[in-house]
Steps between C-alpha positions, in 0.01 A plus 500: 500500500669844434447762711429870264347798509183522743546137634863611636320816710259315636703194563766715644313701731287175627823322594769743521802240446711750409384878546751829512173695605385534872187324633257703482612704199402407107720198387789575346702258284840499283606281234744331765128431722355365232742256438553397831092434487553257214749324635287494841184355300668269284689344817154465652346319182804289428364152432635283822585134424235218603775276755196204503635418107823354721412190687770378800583212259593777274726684705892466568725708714898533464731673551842596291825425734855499383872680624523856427517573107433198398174629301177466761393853342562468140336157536180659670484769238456238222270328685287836522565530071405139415195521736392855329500627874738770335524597152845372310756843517849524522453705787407201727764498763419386843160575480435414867779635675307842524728621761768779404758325700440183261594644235711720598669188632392259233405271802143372626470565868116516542301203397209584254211281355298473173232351428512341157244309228571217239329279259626161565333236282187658519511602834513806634762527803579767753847521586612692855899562423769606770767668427732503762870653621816317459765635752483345844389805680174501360418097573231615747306618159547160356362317740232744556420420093509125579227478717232560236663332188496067481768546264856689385690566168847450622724696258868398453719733264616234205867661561542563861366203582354428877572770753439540877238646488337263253537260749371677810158537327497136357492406853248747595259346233565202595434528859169676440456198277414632117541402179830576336531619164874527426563770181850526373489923333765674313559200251583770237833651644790338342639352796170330603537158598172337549662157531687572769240654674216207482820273656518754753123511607506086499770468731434806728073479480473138404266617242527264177647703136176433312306745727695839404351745256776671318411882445614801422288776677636729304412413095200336637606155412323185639261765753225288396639201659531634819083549516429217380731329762359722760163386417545137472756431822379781718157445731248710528409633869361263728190709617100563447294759423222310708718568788443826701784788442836429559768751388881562558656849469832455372634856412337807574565929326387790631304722298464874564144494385363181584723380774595155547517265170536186607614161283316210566443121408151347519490161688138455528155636392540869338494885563371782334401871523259577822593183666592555848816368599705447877895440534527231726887669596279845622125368496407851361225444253502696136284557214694398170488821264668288185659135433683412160789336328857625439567529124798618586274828575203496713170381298168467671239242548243397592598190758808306580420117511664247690888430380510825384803779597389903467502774706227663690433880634305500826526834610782400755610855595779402749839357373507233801168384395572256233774262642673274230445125594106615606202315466146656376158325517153647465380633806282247690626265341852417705733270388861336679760739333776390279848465594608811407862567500799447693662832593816618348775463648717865468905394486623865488351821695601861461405776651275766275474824598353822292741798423320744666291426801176686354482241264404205758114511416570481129772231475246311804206474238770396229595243661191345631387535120800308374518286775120371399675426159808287654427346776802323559618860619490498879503820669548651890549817632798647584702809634872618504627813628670625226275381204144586683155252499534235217476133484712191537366305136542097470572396109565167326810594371740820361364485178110533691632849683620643218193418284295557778655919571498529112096414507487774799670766291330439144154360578453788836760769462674454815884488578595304779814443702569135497804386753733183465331185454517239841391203572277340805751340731420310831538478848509197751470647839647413783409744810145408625435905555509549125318178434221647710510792375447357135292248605659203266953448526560519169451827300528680130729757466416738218637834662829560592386671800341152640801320476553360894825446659683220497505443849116440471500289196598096467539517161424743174364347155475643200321404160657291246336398158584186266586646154550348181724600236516360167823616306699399169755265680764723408415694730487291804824557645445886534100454648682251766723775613239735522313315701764408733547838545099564605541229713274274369524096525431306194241287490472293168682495107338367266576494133188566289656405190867512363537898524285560761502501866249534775637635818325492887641692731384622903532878510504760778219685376684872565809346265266561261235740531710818333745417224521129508314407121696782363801333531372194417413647196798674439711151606290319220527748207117517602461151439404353840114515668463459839198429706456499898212377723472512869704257714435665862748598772862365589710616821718770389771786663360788502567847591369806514682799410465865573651794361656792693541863477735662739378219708129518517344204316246572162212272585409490133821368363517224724517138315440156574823306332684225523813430680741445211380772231484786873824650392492542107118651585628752737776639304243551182216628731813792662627585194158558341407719840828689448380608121139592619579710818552821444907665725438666729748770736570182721661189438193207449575133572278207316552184655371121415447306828387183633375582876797707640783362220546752228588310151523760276567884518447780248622865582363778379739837518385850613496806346795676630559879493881580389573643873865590405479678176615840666798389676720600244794461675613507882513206762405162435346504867240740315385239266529248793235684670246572216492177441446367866235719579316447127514092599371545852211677358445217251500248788240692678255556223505079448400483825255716500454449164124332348538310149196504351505282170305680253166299363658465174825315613262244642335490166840449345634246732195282519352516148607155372805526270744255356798417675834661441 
């Protein structure tokens, strides 16, 4: 229907959409209103899809896994072409990494869901795809994705071959039980080696040659293969629409306009608009205001069915509202939740503050917004001295922060001071007065500024991780050393196939928080992947370290560290305080020390006035005494003398940099 001439006044005025006019005045429209009318209307009247056409035995959910740049992306955007989700440009690139950081980065760190339809002899199928990250930081998202798929495309890059990663979320599909469909991509590059790579998945995945699709997600070859596969090996859902409303919320956005989107699967009965809903994690009831499919952008509908994934818009005003892992059911109509999630597990906090302390509120709501978005991201509040009200942040990994402060800046326009990464250590006490006083004897240490005294303590632990590298062998001698020098213990070696090697190996989890895949990559010629999961605590000798200035410790550069790297740490963190402070008229000493032994010192020189520059000539007791009196002054002002380290040495100092 078009909307000209008299229609447009009346319409206009009657439902005022888009005025530039007061109230109560005549309506008033420009060319701009107009538009934004048509648009409005034709949004309204867009056809919505009829879900009932798709069955459950019609249905299958899956997800794309694979290492980082192996082709998960490229592979979903074909997907999207073949399907006619999207039309066929050469401007399809990573389609569903929407973030800027993506592809900025060229990486997927946000897991993102289409829904997609195909013609398979006859029948028509709706297909749910996954796409999920590759790097290890973002496994929470993967197994997030897992939960509502029954199966995976497990994509192996036809040159690289099988990385750690690939086999960190082989096992997670396998534990959760799916069907495996392994895809071997990039069998266009010169070097490919398909061959090799099927020998590879047999020995390591014990999953016979014949099964692998060879593909290249790039040309488009063979893409048609890997739906048909999906339809024939993968099942569909295991639910009812007979069955009264079961749904999970497995990712969640916040809207400015209509608050909470949330991202759910369907599994049992169905939901659509003016249903009223309850979240079994809040038991606050809602009204749903719109449900409807991912294509990769939002399309309406008119229900979602059993077996079916989608999102849904409740009116949930409140970021905390919509908790990922929570069940909804119709109200009055209760049913026993579903598992949910288990919790992240944060292996690296730093402390966020904002620049400038009127910016709390703002960078508060920022991060409750993003925080909705990832909520592996654990947060509690915080306070230094020198840095102001901020918040001590939990993250799954280095790679996590930094993604997770570039989000901050782009997506809400706030700049942030982020300090040196740490990691939670332990405590096993030993004095019943601070066992009391805790209530339990053993307790996590995330905060310098916990850290007990020895005297008190049986025993410290800190975290360790198993990693896995897989390397060239040429390479092996070098990784060993490296690792020796992290302090790891190796584990396993196993030879995946003449040139290469699988390596296990119990780390220290602060060895490698900071720079340790850097120079693994560097070591490697960037060959190497490495992969770490959670292995728990081991007894360890730790320290904590403070920082002095003239003597009076800095409470915020204290570190927890262990015995044998105290020394090197100290030196760096003085000579990096020496740089940052600004002379002053008296002499300033910056010492390392562990309790009352200082093992490193830093001194930084005053200004000094040129007291004999007129004695021209004359006695040397002259000089003698100019000099005297101008050091007894110095002497006095250190002692009465306050150092105040300015807010943007701290900045300096604890702003995570590379070592020297």
């Amino acid at each position: 229907m078009s909307l000209t001439g008299r229609t447009v006044w009346w319409w206009v005025r009657l439902r005022r959409p888009c005025l530039t006019a007061a109230p109560r005045g005549p309506a008033v429209w420009l060319p701009t209103g107009l538009a934004a009318c048509q648009r409005f209307y034709s949004s309204r009247d867009k056809e919505k899809i009829d879900m009932s056409a798709y069955p459950v035995e019609s249905i299958r959910n899956f997800s794309i896994i694979a290492h980082v740049d192996h082709g998960k992306s490229t592979l979903a955007d074909r997907l999207l072409e073949i399907t006619g989700t999207i039309a066929k440009t050469d401007r399809n690139k990573q389609v569903l990494d929407k973030l800027q950081v993506e592809r900025e980065r060229g990486i997927t760190v946000k897991a993102q869901s289409a829904s997609l339809f195909y013609n398979y002899k006859g029948v028509n199928y709706l297909l749910n795809l996954i796409d999920t990250p590759g790097h290890v930081d973002f496994n929470y998202e993967v197994s997030r994705s897992l939960s509502a798929c029954q199966g995976v495309l497990l994509v192996v890059d036809a040159n690289e071959g099988i990385q750690a990663q690939t086999v960190a979320n082989f096992y997670l599909a396998f534990e959760a039980q799916l069907a495996i469909i392994p895809v071997i991509n990039k069998i266009d590059l010169k070097n490919a080696d398909p061959e090799r790579v099927e020998k590879q998945i047999e020995k390591l995945f014990d999953i016979p040659v014949n099964e692998c699709i060879r593909i290249s997600a790039k040309q488009g070859t063979n893409i048609d293969k890997v739906l048909e596969k999906v339809i024939e090996k993968i099942p569909p859902p295991q639910c009812n629409t007979t069955d009264p409303l079961k749904a999970l919320v497995f990712d969640s956005t916040f809207d400015h306009y209509r608050g909470v989107v949330a991202n759910i699967a369907v599994f049992g009965g169905e939901i659509q608009k003016g249903h009223r809903i309850v979240s079994a994690h809040t038991n606050k009831r809602y009204e749903v205001n719109e449900v409807g499919i991912l294509t990769p952008n939002e399309q309406p509908t008119h229900k979602l069915y059993a077996g079916q994934v989608g999102y849904l818009i409740a009116g949930m005003k409140e970021v905390t509202e919509a908790q990922i892992g929570d069940t909804l059911f119709m109200y009055k109509q209760p049913v026993e939740p579903l598992p949910g999630f288990k919790s992240a597990k944060p292996m690296v906090f730093a402390g966020m503050y904002p620049v400038d302390q009127t910016e709390y509120n703002n960078l508060k709501s920022a991060l409750e917004r993003l925080t909705l978005n990832d909520s592996s991201v654990t947060v509690h509040r915080d306070s230094s001295l020198a840095l102001g009200a901020g918040w001590r942040l939990g993250f799954l990994g280095l790679l996590h922060m930094e993604v997770f402060n570039q989000r901050l800046e782009q997506e809400y326009n706030t700049s942030v001071i982020l300090t040196a990464p740490t990691v939670p250590y332990k405590a096993v006490l030993s004095s019943a007065k601070l066992i009391k006083e805790h209530g339990k004897s053993e307790i996590t240490i995330i905060n310098p500024a916990q850290f007990p005294d020895k005297h008190s303590v049986s025993e410290y632990l800190e975290p360790t991780v198993l990693g896995t590298i897989i390397t060239p062998q040429e390479y092996i001698g070098k990784i060993i050393v490296l690792c020796q020098d992290r302090r790891a213990v190796q584990k396993e070696m196993l030879y995946i196939d003449e040139h290469r090697v699988m390596l296990k190996y119990l780390f220290p989890l602060n060895e490698i928080v900071v720079d340790f895949y850097d120079a693994l990559k560097s070591l490697s010629s960037g060959y190497a992947s490495f992969d770490y999961e959670d292995a728990g605590y081991q007894a360890a000798d730790l320290i904590k370290m403070d920082i002095l200035i003239n003597g009076n410790p800095v409470e915020e550069l204290s570190t927890i560290i262990h015995n044998d790297k105290a020394y090197a740490t100290g030196k760096y963190l003085c000579e990096r305080l020496k740089d940052a402070i600004p002379r002053q008229l008296f002499e300033i000493a910056i010492q390392a020390a562990i309790g009352k032994k200082i093992i490193a010192r830093e001194t930084l020189k005053a200004y000094r006035k040129n007291v004999v520059a007129k004695c021209y000539g004359g006695d040397i007791t002259r000089r003698m005494k100019l000099l005297k009196r101008q050091a007894e002054g110095k002497k006095l002002m250190r002692k009465i003398g306050n150092v105040e380290v300015p807010r943007d040495a701290f900045i300096r100092v604890l702003k995570r940099q590379p070592e020297k």
